[in-house]
N, C-alpha and C positions, 0 to 999 in steps of 0.2 A: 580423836586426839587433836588439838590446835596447835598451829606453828609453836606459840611456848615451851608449852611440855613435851613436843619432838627437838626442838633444841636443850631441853634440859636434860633430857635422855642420850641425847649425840654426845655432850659434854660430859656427861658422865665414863660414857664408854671411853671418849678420847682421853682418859687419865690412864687407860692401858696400852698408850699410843708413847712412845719415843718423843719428848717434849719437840724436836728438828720435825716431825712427820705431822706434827698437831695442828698447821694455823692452816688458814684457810682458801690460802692461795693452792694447797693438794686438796684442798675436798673435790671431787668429783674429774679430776684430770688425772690421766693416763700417765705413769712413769716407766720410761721403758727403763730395762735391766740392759748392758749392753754383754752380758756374758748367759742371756736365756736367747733361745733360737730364734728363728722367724714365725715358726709356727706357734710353738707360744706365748709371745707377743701380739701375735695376730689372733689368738682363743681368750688373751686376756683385753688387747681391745671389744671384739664383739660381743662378750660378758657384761664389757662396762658400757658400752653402746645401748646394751639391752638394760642395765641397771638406770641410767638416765633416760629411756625413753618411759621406764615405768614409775619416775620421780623419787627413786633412789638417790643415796649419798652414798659416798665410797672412797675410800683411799687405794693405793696400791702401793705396791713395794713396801708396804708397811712395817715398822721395826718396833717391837713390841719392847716396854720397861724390863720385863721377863726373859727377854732376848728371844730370837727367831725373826724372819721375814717372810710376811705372807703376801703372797701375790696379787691379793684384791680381798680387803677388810668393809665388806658390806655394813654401814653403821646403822644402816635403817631396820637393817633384819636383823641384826646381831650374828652377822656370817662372817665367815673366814671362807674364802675360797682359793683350792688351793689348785692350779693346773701342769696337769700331770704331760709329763715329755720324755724325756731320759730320766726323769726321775721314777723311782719305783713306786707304788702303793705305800709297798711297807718301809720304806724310805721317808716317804710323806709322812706318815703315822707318828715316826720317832718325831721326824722335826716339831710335829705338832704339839706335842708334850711339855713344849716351853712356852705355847700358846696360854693368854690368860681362859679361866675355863670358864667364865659368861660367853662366849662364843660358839657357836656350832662349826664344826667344820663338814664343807663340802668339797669333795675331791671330784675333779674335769678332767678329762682327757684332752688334750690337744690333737688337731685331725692329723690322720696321718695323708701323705702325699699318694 
């Protein structure tokens, strides 16, 4: 696939993106939450760390048209990934349900100390 057609597929996807979350000064930069932990922050940095060493694209804190916010919207894979801390599994599950469903989601653990 050539730069083209992965950008006409990113733009695609970003019509399920919150118009404010869309341009391009957040693609690929880290947004921290200031009400998720340290550890969290710190498992959603080296996710994304790992997502641009592998020439991934990716949003974070992401706000969906459908509403919900996911903590790292992988655009190149078609991922939602969601990192888990005081939040439960089956916590996670419900939220996801407002996610659009061309995504997969993947659930991380944050390390514990």
């Amino acid at each position: 696939m050539n730069k083209q057609q992965e950008k006409i597929i990113e733009n695609s996807l970003l019509r399920f993106v919150r118009n404010s979350n869309r341009f391009g000064s957040h693609i690929n930069s880290v947004r921290i939450n200031p009400t998720n932990g340290y550890l969290h922050e710190k498992k959603k940095f080296d996710i994304c760390f790992n997502l641009i060493q592998s020439g991934k694209r990716f949003l974070t804190e992401t706000i969906f048209e459908t509403g919900g916010i996911a903590d790292i919207l992988n655009l190149t894979d078609k991922e939602i990934i969601e990192i888990l801390s005081t939040e439960k599994e089956k916590d996670c599950i419900e939220k996801a349900k407002k996610y659009p469903s061309v995504f997969s989601i993947r659930m991380v653990k944050a390390e514990e100390k």
